[in-house]
C-alpha positions in Angstrom: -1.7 -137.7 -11.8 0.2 -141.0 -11.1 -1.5 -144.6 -11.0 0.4 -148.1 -10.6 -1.8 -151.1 -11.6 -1.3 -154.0 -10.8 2.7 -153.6 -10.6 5.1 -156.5 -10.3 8.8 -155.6 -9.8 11.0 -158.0 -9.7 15.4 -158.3 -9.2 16.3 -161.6 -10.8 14.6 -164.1 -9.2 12.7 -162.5 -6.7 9.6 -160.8 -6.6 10.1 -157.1 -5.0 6.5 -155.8 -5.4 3.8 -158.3 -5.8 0.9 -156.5 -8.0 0.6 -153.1 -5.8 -2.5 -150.4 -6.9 -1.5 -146.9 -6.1 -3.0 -143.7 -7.3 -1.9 -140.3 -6.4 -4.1 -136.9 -7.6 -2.5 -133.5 -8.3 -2.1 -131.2 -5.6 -1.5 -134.3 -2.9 1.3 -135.3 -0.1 0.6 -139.1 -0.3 3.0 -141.0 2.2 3.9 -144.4 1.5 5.2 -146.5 5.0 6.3 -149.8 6.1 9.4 -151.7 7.5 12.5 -151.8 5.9 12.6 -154.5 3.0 8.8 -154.0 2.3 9.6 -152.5 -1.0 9.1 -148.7 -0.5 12.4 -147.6 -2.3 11.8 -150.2 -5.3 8.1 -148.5 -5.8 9.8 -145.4 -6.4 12.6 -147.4 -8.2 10.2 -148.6 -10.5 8.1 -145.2 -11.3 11.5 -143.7 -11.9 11.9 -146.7 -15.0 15.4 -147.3 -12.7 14.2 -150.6 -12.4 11.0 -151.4 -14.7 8.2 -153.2 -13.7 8.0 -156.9 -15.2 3.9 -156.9 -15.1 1.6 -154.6 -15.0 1.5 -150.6 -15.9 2.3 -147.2 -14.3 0.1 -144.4 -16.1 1.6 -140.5 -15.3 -1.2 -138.0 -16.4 -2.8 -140.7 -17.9 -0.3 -141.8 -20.5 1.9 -145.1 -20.0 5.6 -144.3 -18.9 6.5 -148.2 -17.6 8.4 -148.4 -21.2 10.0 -145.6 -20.8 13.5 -144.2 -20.1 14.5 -142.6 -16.9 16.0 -139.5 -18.6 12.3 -139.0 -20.6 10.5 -140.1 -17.0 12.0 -136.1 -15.6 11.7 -134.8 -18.5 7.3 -135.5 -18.3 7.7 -134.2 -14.5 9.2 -136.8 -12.6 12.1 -136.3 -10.1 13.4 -138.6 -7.2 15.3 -137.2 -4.4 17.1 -141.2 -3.8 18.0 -142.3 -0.5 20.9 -141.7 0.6 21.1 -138.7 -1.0 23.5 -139.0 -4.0 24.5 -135.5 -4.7 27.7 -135.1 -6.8 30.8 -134.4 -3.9 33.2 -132.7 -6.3 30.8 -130.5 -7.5 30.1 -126.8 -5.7 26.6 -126.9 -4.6 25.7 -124.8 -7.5 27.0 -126.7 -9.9 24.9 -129.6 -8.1 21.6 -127.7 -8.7 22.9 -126.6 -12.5 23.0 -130.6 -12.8 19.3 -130.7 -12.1 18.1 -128.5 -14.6 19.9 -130.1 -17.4 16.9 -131.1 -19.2 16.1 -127.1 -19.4 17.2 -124.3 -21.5 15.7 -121.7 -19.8 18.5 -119.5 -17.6 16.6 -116.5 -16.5 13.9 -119.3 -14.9 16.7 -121.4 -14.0 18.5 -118.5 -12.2 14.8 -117.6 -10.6 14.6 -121.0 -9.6 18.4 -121.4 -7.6 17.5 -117.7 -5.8 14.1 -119.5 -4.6 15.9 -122.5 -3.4 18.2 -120.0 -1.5 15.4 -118.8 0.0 14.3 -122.3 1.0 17.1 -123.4 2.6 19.2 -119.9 3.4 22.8 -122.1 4.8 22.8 -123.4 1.0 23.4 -119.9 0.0 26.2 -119.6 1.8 27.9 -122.6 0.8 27.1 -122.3 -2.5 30.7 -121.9 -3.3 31.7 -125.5 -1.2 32.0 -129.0 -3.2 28.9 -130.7 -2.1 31.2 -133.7 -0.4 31.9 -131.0 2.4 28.5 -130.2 3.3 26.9 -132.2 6.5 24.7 -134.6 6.2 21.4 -132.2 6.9 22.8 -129.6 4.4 23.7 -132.8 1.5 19.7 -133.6 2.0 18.8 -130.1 1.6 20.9 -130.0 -1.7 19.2 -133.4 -2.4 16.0 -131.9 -2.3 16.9 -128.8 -4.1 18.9 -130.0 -7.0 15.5 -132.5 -7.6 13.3 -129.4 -7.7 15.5 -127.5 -10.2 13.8 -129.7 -12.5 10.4 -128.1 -12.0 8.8 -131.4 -11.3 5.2 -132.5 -11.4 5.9 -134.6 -9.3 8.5 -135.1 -6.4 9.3 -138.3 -5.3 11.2 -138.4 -2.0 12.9 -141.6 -0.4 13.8 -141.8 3.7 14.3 -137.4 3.8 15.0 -138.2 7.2 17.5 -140.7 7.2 20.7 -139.8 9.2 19.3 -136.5 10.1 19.7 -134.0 13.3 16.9 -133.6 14.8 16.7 -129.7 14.2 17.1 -130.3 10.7 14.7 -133.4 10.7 12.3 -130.7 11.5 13.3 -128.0 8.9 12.8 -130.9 6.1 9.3 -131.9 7.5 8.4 -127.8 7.5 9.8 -127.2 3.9 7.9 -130.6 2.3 4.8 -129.3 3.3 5.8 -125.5 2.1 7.0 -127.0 -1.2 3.5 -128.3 -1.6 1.6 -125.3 -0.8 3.7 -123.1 -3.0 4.6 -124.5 -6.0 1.8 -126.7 -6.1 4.0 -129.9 -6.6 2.5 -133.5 -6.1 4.5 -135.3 -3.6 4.9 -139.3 -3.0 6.9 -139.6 0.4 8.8 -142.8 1.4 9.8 -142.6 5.1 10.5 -144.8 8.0 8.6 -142.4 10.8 5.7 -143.0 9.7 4.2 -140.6 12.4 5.9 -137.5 11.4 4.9 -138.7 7.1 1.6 -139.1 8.1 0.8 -136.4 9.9 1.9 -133.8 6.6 0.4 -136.0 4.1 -3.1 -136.3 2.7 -3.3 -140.2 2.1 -1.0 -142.9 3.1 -0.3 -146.5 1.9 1.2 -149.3 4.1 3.2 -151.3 2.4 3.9 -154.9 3.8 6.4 -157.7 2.0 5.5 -155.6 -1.4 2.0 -155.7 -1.2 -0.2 -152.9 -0.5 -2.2 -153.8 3.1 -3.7 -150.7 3.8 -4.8 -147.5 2.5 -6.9 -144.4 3.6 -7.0 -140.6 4.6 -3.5 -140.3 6.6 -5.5 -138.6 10.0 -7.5 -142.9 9.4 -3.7 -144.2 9.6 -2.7 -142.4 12.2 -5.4 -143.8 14.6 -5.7 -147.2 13.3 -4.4 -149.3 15.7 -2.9 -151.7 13.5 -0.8 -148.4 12.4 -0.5 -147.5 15.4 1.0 -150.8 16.7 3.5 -151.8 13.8 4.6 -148.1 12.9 4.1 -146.1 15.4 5.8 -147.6 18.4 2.1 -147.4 20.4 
């Protein structure tokens, strides 16, 4: 579905990602780990077109999209669910998930699609009413998450979905990525710092070290390397 060849991502002066080779096939959780500054959120930066690659070429169902713009990037099947979270605070949380369908014009699906998310994540339901600003921190995620599915994606493309989270709700999250796979069939490329909890719901897994791609493999391999296990994994 996705491939990045030989991708070189640069801001300014410096060199980000340093020719990294990443394939992902339909159907797949693939988790992509590593310490903080390694380049995880620029590779999903630079799939997204938010910050293009310099060198090298990122093929999505086998045609080029390096070139192209972010808004044409969803609208082939693409949507990131950024770190951080980046919902829209004035809006209701309806309004939030109306914002990411805007590429459709289909409102019976569309209304399908918000009663599904409801059933996803029931609390959104009942704040669906709320500006988004006054939603936690677990329930802003969960909108995260949702308003980037309201797009229908391909692919899903999800940076740190823990970050800043309860525990409790860290928990929901990992539960519902897995779900989201299973049921809507939906590829999904996973950045995340706990690289235990990522690799243990995804299929493969990519360590990512100073932006270039050190290891690769079935995530159960990962999980008992002991290199893995050592710089990840706190064993």
């Amino acid at each position: 579905m996705l491939e990045l060849r030989n991708v070189e991502t640069f801001y300014g002066n410096i060199m980000a990602l340093k020719g990294i080779n990443l394939s992902i096939n339909e159907g797949e959780i693939i988790t992509l780990i590593g310490a903080n500054g390694a380049g995880k959120s620029t590779t999903l930066m630079t799939i997204c077109g938010i910050v293009p690659p310099r060198r090298g070429e990122i093929l999505f169902l086998g045609k080029p999209i390096h070139r192209v713009e972010p808004h044409e990037i969803v609208a082939l099947g693409v949507s990131q669910v950024p770190e951080g979270r980046r919902i829209f605070p004035l809006l209701t949380v309806t309004e939030n998930l109306a914002m990411g369908a805007f590429l459709r014009n289909d409102g019976g699906e569309i209304a399908r699609d918000i009663e599904y998310i409801f059933s996803l994540f029931p609390i959104l339901k009942e704040r669906r009413h709320q500006p988004g600003g006054t939603l936690s921190g677990g329930e802003q995620q969960m909108l995260a998450i949702s308003r980037a599915l309201m797009a229908r994606p391909r692919l899903l493309l999800l940076d740190e979905p823990s970050l800043g989270l309860a525990p409790l709700i860290f928990q929901l999250i990992f539960r519902i990525i897995p779900k989201i796979n299973r049921e809507n069939g939906t590829t999904i490329l996973l950045v995340e710092q706990n690289a235990n909890m990522a690799l243990k719901i995804a299929h493969r897994g990519y360590v990512l070290e100073n932006g270039r791609i050190t290891l690769e493999g079935a995530a159960e391999s990962l999980l008992n390397n002991e290199e893995v296990k050592r710089a990840y994994l706190g064993l």
